[in-house]
C-alpha positions in Angstrom: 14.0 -8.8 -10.2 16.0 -9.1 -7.0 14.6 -11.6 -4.3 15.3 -9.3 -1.3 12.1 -7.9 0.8 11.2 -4.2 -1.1 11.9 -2.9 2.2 14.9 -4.1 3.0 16.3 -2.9 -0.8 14.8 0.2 0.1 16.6 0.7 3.5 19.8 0.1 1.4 19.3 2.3 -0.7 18.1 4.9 2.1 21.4 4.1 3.8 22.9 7.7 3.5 19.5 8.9 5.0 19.8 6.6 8.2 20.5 9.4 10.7 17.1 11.5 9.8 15.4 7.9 9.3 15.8 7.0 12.9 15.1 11.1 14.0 12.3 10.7 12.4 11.5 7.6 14.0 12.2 8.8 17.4 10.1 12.2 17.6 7.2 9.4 16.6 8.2 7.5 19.9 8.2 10.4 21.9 5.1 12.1 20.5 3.3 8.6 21.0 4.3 8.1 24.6 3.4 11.9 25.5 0.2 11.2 23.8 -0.4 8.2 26.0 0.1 10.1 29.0 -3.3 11.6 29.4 -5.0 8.5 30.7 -2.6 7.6 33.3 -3.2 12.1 35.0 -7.2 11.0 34.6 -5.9 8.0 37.0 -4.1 10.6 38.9 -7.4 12.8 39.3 -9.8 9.9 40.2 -7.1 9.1 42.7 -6.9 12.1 43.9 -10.5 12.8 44.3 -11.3 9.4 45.7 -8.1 9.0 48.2 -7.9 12.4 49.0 -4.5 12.4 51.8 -3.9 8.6 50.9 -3.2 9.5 47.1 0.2 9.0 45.2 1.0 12.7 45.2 0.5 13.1 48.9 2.7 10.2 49.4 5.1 12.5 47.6 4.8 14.4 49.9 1.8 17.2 48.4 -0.5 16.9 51.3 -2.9 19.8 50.4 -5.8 18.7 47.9 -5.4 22.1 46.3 -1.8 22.3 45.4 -2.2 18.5 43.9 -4.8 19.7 41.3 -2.4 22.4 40.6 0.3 20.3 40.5 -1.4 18.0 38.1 -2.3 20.8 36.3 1.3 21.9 35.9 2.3 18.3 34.5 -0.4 18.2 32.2 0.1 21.3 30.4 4.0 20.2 29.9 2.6 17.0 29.0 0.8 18.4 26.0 2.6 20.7 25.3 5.7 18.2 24.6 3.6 16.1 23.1 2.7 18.8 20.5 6.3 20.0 20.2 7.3 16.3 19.0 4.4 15.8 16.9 5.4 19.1 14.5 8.8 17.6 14.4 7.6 14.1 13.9 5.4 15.5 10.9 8.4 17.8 10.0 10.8 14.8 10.0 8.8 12.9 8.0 7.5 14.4 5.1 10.7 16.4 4.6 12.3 13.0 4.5 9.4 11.7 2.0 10.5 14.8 -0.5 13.8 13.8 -0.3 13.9 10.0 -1.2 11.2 10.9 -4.0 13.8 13.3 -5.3 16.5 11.2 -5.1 14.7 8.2 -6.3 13.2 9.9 -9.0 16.8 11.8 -10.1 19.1 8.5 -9.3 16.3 6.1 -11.4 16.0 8.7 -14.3 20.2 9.3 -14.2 20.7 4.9 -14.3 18.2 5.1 -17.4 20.1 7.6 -19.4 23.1 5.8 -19.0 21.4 2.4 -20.1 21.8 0.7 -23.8 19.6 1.6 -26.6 18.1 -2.1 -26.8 16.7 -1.3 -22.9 14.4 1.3 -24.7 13.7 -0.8 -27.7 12.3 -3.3 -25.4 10.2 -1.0 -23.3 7.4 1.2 -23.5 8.4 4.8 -22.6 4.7 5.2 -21.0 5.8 2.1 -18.1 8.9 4.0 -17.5 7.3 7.4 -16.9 4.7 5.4 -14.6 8.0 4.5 -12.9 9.4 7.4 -12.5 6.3 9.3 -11.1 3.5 7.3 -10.4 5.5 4.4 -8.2 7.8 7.2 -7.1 4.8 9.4 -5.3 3.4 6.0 -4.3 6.5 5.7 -1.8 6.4 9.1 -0.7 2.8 8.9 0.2 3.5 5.8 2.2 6.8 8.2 3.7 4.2 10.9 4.3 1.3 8.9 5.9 2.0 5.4 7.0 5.5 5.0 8.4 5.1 7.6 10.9 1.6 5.6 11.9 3.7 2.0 12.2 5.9 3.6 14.7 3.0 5.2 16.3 1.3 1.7 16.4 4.5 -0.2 17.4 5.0 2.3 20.4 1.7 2.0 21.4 1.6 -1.6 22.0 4.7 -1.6 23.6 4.0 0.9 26.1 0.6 -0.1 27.1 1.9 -3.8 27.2 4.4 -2.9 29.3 2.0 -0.8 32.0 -0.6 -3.3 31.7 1.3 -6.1 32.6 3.2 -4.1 35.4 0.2 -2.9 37.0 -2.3 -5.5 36.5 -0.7 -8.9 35.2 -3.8 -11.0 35.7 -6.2 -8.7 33.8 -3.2 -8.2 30.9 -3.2 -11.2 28.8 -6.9 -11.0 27.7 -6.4 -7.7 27.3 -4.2 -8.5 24.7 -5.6 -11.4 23.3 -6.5 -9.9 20.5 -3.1 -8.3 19.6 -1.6 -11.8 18.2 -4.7 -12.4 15.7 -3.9 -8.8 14.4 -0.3 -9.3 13.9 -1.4 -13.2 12.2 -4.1 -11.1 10.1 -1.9 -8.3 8.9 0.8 -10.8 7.7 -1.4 -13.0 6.3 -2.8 -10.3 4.0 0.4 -8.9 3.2 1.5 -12.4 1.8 -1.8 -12.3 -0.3 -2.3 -8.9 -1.3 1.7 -8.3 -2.3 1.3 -9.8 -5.5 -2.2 -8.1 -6.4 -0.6 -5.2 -5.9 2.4 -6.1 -8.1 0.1 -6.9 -10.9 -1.7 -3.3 -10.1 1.3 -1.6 -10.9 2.0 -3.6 -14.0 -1.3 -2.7 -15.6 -0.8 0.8 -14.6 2.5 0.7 -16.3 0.8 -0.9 -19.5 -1.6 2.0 -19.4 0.4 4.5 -19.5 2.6 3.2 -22.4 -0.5 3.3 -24.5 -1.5 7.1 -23.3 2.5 8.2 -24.0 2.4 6.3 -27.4 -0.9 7.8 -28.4 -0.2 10.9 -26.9 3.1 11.0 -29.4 1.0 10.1 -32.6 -1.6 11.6 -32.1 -1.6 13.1 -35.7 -1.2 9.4 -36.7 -4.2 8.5 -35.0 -6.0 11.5 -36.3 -5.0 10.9 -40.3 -6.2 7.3 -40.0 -9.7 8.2 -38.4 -8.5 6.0 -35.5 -10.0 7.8 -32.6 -12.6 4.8 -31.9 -9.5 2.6 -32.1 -7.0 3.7 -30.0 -10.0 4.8 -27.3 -11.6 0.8 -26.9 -7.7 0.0 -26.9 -7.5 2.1 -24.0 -10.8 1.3 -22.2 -9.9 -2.5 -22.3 -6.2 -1.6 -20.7 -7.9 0.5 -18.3 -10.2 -2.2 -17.5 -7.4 -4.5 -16.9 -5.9 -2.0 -14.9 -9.5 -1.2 -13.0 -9.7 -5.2 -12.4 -6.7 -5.4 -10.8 -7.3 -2.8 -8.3 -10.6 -4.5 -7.4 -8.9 -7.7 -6.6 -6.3 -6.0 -4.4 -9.5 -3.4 -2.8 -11.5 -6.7 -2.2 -8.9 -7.7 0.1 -7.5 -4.7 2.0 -11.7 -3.6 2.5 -12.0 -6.6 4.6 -8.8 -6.2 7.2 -10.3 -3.2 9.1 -14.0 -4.4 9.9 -12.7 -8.1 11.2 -9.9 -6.5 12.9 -12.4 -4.1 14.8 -14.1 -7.2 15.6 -11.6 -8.7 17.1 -10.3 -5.8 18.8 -13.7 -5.2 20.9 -13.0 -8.5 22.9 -9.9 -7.0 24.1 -11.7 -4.4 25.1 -15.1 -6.5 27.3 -12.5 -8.4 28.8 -10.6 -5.6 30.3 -13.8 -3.6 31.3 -16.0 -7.0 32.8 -12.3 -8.5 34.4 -10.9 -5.6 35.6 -14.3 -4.3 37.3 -15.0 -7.5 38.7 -10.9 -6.9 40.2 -12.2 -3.8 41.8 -15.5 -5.2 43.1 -12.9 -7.9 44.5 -11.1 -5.1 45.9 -7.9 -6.3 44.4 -7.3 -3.1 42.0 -7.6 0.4 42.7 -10.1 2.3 41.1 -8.0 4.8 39.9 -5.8 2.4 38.1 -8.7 0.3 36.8 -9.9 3.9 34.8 -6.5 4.2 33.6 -6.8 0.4 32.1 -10.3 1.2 30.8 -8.6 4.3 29.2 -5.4 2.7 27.7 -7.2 -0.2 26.3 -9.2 1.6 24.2 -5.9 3.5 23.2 -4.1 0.9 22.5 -6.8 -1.1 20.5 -9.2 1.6 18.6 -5.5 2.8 16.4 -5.4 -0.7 15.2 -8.6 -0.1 13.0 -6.5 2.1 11.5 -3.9 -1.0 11.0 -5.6 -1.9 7.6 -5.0 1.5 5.5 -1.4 1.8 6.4 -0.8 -2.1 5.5 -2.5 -1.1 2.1 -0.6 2.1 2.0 2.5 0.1 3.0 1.9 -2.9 0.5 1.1 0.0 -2.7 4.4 1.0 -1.5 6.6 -1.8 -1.4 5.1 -2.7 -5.0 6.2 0.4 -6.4 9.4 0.3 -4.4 10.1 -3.1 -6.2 9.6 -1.4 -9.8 11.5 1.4 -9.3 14.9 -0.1 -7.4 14.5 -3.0 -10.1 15.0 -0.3 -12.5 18.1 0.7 -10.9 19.6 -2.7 -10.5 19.2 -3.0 -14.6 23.2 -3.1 -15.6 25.0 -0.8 -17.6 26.2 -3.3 -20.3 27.7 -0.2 -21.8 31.0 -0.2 -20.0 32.7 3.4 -19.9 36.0 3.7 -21.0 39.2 5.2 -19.0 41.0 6.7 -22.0 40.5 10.6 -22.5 39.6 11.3 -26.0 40.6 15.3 -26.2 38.5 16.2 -29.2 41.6 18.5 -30.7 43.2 14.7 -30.9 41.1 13.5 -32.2 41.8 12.6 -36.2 38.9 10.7 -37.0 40.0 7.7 -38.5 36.9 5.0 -38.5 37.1 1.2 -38.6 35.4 -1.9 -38.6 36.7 -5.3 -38.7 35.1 -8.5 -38.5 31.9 -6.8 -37.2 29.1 -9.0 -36.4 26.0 -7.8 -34.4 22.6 -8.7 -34.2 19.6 -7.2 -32.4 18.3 -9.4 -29.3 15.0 -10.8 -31.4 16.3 -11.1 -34.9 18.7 -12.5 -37.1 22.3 -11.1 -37.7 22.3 -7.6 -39.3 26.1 -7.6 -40.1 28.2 -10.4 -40.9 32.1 -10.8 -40.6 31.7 -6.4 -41.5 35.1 -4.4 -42.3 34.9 -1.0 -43.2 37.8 1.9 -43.4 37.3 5.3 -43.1 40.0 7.2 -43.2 40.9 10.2 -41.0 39.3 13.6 -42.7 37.4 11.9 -45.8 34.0 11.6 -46.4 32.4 8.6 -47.1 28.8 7.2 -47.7 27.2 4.1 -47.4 23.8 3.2 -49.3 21.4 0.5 -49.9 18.1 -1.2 -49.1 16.2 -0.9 -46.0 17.4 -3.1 -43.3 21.2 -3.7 -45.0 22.6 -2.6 -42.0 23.5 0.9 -43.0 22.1 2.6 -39.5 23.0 -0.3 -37.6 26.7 1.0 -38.1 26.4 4.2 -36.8 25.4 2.6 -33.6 28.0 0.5 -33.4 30.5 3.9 -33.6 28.5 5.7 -31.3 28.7 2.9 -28.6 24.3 2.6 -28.4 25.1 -1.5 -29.4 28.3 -3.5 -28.7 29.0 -6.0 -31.6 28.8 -9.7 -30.9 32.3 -10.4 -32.4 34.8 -8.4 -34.2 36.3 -4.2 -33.4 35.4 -0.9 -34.0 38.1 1.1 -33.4 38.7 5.3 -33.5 42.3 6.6 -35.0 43.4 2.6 -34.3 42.3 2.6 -30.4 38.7 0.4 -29.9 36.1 2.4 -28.8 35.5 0.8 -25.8 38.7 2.5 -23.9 37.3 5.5 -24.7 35.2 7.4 -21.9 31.6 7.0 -23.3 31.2 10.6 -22.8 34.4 11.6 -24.6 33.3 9.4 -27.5 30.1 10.5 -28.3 31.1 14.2 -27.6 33.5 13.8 -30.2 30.7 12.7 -33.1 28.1 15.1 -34.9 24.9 12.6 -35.2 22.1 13.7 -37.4 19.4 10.8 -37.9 16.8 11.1 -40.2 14.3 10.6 -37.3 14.9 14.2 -35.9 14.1 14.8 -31.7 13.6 18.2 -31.1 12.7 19.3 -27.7 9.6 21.5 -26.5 12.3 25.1 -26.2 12.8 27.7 -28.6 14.4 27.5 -31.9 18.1 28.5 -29.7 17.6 26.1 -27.7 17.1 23.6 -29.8 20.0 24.4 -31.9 22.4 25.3 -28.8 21.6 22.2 -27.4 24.8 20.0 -25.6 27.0 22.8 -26.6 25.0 25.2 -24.1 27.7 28.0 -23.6 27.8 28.8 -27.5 27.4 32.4 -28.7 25.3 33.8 -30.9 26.8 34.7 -33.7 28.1 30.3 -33.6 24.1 30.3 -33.7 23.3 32.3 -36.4 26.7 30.6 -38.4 25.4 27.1 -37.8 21.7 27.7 -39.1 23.1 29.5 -42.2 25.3 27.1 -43.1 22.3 24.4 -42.5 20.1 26.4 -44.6 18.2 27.2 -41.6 18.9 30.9 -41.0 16.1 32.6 -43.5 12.9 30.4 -42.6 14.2 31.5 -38.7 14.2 34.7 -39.1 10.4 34.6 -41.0 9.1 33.1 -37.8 7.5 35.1 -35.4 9.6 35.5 -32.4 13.0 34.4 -34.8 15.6 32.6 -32.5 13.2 32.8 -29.7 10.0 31.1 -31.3 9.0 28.3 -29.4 8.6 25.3 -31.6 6.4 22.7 -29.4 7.0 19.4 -27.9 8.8 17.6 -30.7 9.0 20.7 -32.9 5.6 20.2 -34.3 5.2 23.8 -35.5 8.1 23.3 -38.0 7.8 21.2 -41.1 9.9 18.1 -41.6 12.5 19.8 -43.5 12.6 22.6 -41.2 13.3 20.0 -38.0 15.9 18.4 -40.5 18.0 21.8 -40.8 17.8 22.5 -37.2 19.1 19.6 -36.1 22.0 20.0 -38.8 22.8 23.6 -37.6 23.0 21.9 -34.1 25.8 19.3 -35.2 27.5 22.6 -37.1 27.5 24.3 -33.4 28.8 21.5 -32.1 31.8 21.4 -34.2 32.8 17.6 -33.8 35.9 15.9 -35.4 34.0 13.1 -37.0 30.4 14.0 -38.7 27.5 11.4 -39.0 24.6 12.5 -41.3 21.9 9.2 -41.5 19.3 10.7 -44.3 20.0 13.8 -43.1 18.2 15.7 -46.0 15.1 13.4 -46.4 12.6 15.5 -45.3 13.3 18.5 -47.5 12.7 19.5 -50.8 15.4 19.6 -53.7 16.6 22.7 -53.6 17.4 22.8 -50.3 18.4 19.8 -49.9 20.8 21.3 -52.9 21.7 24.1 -51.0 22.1 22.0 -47.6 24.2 19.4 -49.8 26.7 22.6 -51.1 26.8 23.7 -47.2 27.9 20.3 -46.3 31.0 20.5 -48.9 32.1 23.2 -46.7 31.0 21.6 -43.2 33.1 18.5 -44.1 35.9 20.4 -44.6 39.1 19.4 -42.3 36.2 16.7 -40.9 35.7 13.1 -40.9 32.2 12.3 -42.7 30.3 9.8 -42.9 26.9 9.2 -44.6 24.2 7.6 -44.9 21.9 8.5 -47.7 19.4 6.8 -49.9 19.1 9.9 -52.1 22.2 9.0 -54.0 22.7 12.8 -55.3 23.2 13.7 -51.7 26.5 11.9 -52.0 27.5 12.0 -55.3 30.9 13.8 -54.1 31.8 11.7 -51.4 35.6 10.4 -51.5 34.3 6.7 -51.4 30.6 4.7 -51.9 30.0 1.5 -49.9 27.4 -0.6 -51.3 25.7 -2.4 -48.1 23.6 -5.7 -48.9 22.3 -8.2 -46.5 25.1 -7.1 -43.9 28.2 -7.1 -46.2 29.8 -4.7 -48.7 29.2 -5.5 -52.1 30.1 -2.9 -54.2 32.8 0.4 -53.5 34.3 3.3 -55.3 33.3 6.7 -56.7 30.6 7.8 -57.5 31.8 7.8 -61.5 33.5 4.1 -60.9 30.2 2.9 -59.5 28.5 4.3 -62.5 30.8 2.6 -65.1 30.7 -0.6 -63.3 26.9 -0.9 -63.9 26.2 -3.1 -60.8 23.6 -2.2 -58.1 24.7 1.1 -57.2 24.0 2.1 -61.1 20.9 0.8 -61.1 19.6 2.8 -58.2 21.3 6.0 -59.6 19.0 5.3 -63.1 15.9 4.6 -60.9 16.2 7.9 -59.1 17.7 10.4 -62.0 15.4 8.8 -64.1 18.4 8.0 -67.0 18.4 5.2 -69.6 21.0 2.4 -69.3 23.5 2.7 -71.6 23.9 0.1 -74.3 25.4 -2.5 -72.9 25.4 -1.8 -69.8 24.2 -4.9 -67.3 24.2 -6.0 -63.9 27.8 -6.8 -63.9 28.8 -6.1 -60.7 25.7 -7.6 -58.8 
């Protein structure tokens, strides 16, 4: 979290915005001092009425009482009517300019995010960041909407009034504004007191909404394990915590406007009983003693108002904090400068001397060398946790390792552009993300411009195309958020036939088939001998007759390679890779046959 003031971080960030900042900031000015104008033409009536010849127009040379009403008149209707012109552009100013930094924020926040490391999301709830991103986001642009305009107005107002006040009657002015240096001492003090209440009340609503996007995901979860009861008292207490948070911070801000008001009254006695005493004196005219009596009660009654815009300003700056702390989280993932042309691309995969651990846990590989030669397919098995899908992060760039290379056609990743890298690398993972479109969009999805007929190719070869074309509305059939409409196998092929569209160089299937039944994961499985084709593969399977073809077997264990070959010379070895192939198929050992390359 960066130690600057949230407002000065936000004015940096604001900087390209500057020029309809301080538009914006003028047309309050203006609108404030036309607004303010009114009690000094009642002074000019009273004098008029009470001087008669002797008043300041006829001195101006408007001797006829007549023509200085109309005259009066005149200036009061431009008066008005300037101060109306500037206070639809103030409004104008403003809350166009309060869409605009919540669009950008939101847009610049949600851009830095994508481009941030897998272990940023493994660390964070997605419900805080979707808080982030909208909640904190519209907090600021109500502030933009409502409060900064009001500052301005505020800041104007004390400055003008000061300034006639102490021009016209210097004596009367400093009790006047006697109270003005309490309210400025009040609202700082609360600021420094209610900041971090209101730090904490965006924390708890960032907690809370983690658990309503988590449940809200598994909900089916929560349903199958009768867990309603559960997650709703998990909720209640966060939403308590939330709840109490707020009343700590609402405890506080409550209190700033009633004591203000108080204070602001004796302003208000002294100039009425000091400045009427003046008159009686006869040392101040009449007419400028209304005008005082009028501008005092301008100038103090808008600084009731003083306590919702610090609270609107202080939600604000809290949210500000969240979201531009968000943006200063780095990139570890540094992009490349290297073009990787996919039609270059040969597909030749390595690791050497690989180790990598997650932040919280102990190492996953160790010292890790793999070779995967350009346009073979190879497959790495073994227990959960070996470190199987661990590699495929590594080649797609979502981790860095701690020590060691991973290199592409002899070139480490890492000079390649990110982009580049990753466009060049089919991924299907076993834990399939389908997004709330139709069953084309789904499929067509980062290759956006491909035709139909690459559509309808791709799901046939994924075993996809018949259980399409049963659905309702065929390519066009909505599938939900998530796909929940389609079974598991169903998600599976889909997000096959959308690594077939894409047509990479190097293929990655991580238990690609695990959610569908054997025969089509036997009909998938004679698809992929074609897919592969002319392609590097690599994958990861725990149902070993998914790879039984594959050009090379790696047996993972604890982080290392214990066991390689075919799939017949892993067989005939009769290590660990045999015993799983008896456990699934359900053979008999073969006399003889031991654990001799364990």
């Amino acid at each position: 979290m960066s130690a600057a003031h949230p407002l000065r971080r936000l004015l940096r960030y604001a900087h390209p915005l500057r020029w309809r900042i301080r538009a914006a900031v003028l047309c309050s000015i203006l609108n404030k001092l036309f607004d303010l104008a009114p009690p000094l033409l009642i002074g000019v009536a009273v004098d008029i009425v009470v001087a008669r010849e002797n008043s300041t127009l006829a001195g101006w040379g408007i001797e006829d009482l007549g023509v200085q009403l109309w005259v009066l008149a005149g200036i009061t209707l431009v008066i008005w009517g300037l101060e109306s012109v500037f206070e639809y552009a103030m409004a104008l100013l403003w809350r166009n300019l309060a869409q605009t930094m919540q669009h950008d924020l939101r847009l610049d926040a949600y851009d830095h995010i994508q481009g941030l490391p897998v272990s940023f999301f493994e660390d964070r709830q997605s419900g805080d960041l979707l808080t982030a991103l909208n909640e904190d986001v519209n907090q600021l642009e109500r502030f933009l909407d409502h409060g900064a305009g009001q500052l301005v107005r505020i800041a104007t107002t004390v400055l003008a009034i000061g300034t006639y006040f102490f021009v016209t009657a210097p004596t009367i002015a400093p009790f006047s504004f006697l109270p003005i240096p309490f309210v400025l001492w009040g609202s700082f003090r609360v600021q420094r007191r209610i900041a971090p209440r209101y730090a904490r009340v965006r924390e708890r609503a960032g907690e809370l909404g983690g658990i309503l996007g988590g449940n809200l995901g598994g909900i089916a979860t929560i349903q199958s394990y009768t867990a309603e009861a559960h997650e709703s008292e998990r909720l209640r207490a966060a939403s308590d915590r939330y709840r109490e948070a707020n009343r700590h911070a609402i405890r506080l801000s409550s209190a700033f406007s009633p004591l203000i008001r108080m204070v602001i009254v004796c302003g208000f006695i002294f100039t009425l009983v000091l400045g009427g005493e003046a008159v009686f004196a006869g040392t101040l005219d009449v007419s400028v003693y209304t005008v005082l009596v009028f501008l005092t009660q301008r100038l103090l009654w808008p600084l009731t108002d003083l306590g919702q815009v610090v609270d609107l300003y202080h939600r604000a700056m809290a949210s500000t904090d969240r979201i531009l702390d968000l943006l200063d989280v780095p990139r570890t993932i540094r992009d490349g400068d290297r073009a990787l042309p996919p039609e270059e691309v040969r597909g030749a995969l390595s690791l050497r001397s690989v180790d990598f651990s997650y932040s919280t846990g102990p190492p996953v590989l160790t010292d890790f060398s793999l070779e995967v030669p350009a346009g073979s397919t190879v497959a790495l098995v073994g227990a959960t946790g070996s470190g199987k899908s661990s590699i495929v992060k590594l080649l797609l760039r979502f981790h860095e390792p701690s020590a060691g290379e991973v290199l592409l056609d002899g070139t480490p990743v890492e000079r390649f552009r990110l982009a580049e890298l990753r466009r060049a690398i089919g991924f299907v993972s076993q834990d399939v993300f389908l997004f709330a479109g139709t069953v084309r969009e789904n499929i067509v999805y980062g290759s956006f411009d491909a035709a139909d007929r690459q559509v309808v190719r791709a799901a046939a070869m994924a075993e996809a195309h018949e259980f399409i074309g049963r659905l309702e509305q065929g390519y066009g059939t909505p599938i939900g958020e998530r796909g929940v409409k389609l079974s598991g196998g169903q998600r599976q092929r889909l997000a096959i036939a959308r690594a077939i569209v894409k047509d990479p160089p190097i293929l990655i299937l991580d238990e690609a088939t695990s959610a569908v039944d054997n025969e089509t994961e036997a009909a998938i499985q004679r698809s992929l001998q074609r897919i592969c084709v002319g392609r590097t593969t690599l994958i990861i399977a725990h149902r070993l007759s998914t790879i039984r073809h594959a050009d090379a077997i790696h047996v993972i264990d604890r982080g290392r390679i214990v066991e390689s070959g075919t799939h017949e010379g892993l067989l005939a070895r009769g290590g660990i890779y045999a015993r799983l192939w008896r456990v699934q198929s359900g053979e008999r050992a073969p006399e003889g046959a031991g654990d001799r390359g364990s």
